[in-house]
N, C-alpha and C positions, 0 to 999 in steps of 0.2 A: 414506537420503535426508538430504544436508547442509542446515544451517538456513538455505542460501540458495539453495535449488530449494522452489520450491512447488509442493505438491498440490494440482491443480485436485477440488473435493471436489463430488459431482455427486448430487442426491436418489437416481438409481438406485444409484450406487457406495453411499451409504451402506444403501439396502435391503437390494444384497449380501451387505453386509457381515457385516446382523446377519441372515440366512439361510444365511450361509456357501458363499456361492458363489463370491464373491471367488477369483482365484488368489494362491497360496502369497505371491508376492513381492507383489503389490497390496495384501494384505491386511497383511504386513508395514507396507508404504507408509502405507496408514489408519492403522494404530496409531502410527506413530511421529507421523503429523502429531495423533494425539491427545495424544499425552503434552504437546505444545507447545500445545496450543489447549486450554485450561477449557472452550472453551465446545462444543466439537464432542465435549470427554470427557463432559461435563453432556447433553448433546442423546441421544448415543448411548447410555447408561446408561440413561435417562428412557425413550426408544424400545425398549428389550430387554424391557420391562414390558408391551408393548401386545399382543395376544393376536387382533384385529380387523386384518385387514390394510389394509381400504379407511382406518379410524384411523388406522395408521403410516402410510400415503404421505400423508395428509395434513397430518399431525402433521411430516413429513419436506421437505415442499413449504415448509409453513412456517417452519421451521427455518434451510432453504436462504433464504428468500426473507430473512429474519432476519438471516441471514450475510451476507448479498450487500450489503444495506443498509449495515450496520456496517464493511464494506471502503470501500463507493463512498465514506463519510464523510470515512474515514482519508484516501484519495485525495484528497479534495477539500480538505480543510486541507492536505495537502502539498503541493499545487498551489496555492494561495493565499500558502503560504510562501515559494516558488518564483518566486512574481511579485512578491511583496514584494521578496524580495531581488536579483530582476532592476534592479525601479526602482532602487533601493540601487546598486547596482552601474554602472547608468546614471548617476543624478546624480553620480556618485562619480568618474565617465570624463569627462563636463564639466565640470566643476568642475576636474580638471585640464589639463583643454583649455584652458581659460579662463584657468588660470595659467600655463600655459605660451606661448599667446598675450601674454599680460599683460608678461609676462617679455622675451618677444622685442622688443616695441616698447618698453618701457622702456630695453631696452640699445640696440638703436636710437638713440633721440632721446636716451641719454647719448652716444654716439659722436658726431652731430653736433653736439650742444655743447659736445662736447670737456671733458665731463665726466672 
């Protein structure tokens, strides 16, 4: 998996994971998106420890729910970035509209005065 496909990581998939039911390539899959993620290598480490299964899915629900959070955030400052630099990019299009009008009637009204 290249570092610009993402692994949708799913509380079941990670149960799988650590019961081993995972197939050969999926399970591939999990590990590489751990080596990139602390915090799904730290989650899944923590979780190999738990011995109560009804504790690991909830320990795992939490975890997801944990991750999900900490994405939606990322999103959300990138999309605030995104509108910033929309308006930016707006004012920046009038601003030269404005000069370029500006321009046009100035040569204009030199030509009839024979500027």
């Amino acid at each position: 998996m290249n570092k610009h496909t993402k692994f949708l990581i799913s509380e079941e998939t990670i149960l799988h994971y650590l019961d081993g039911s995972l197939s050969e390539e999926a399970m591939h899959a999990f590990e590489e998106e751990m080596e990139t993620s602390s915090f799904l290598k730290d989650a899944v480490e923590g979780l190999e420890n738990f011995s109560d299964k009804q504790a690991l899915r909830a320990a795992v629900k939490q975890l997801h729910e944990q991750l999900r959070q900490r994405t939606q955030k990322k999103r959300k400052q990138r999309w605030i970035l995104f509108q910033q630099h929309q308006l930016q990019n707006i004012i920046i299009a009038i601003a030269i509209l404005l000069l370029i009008i500006v321009g046009i009637f100035v040569v204009h009204y030199a030509r009839q005065k024979g500027l």
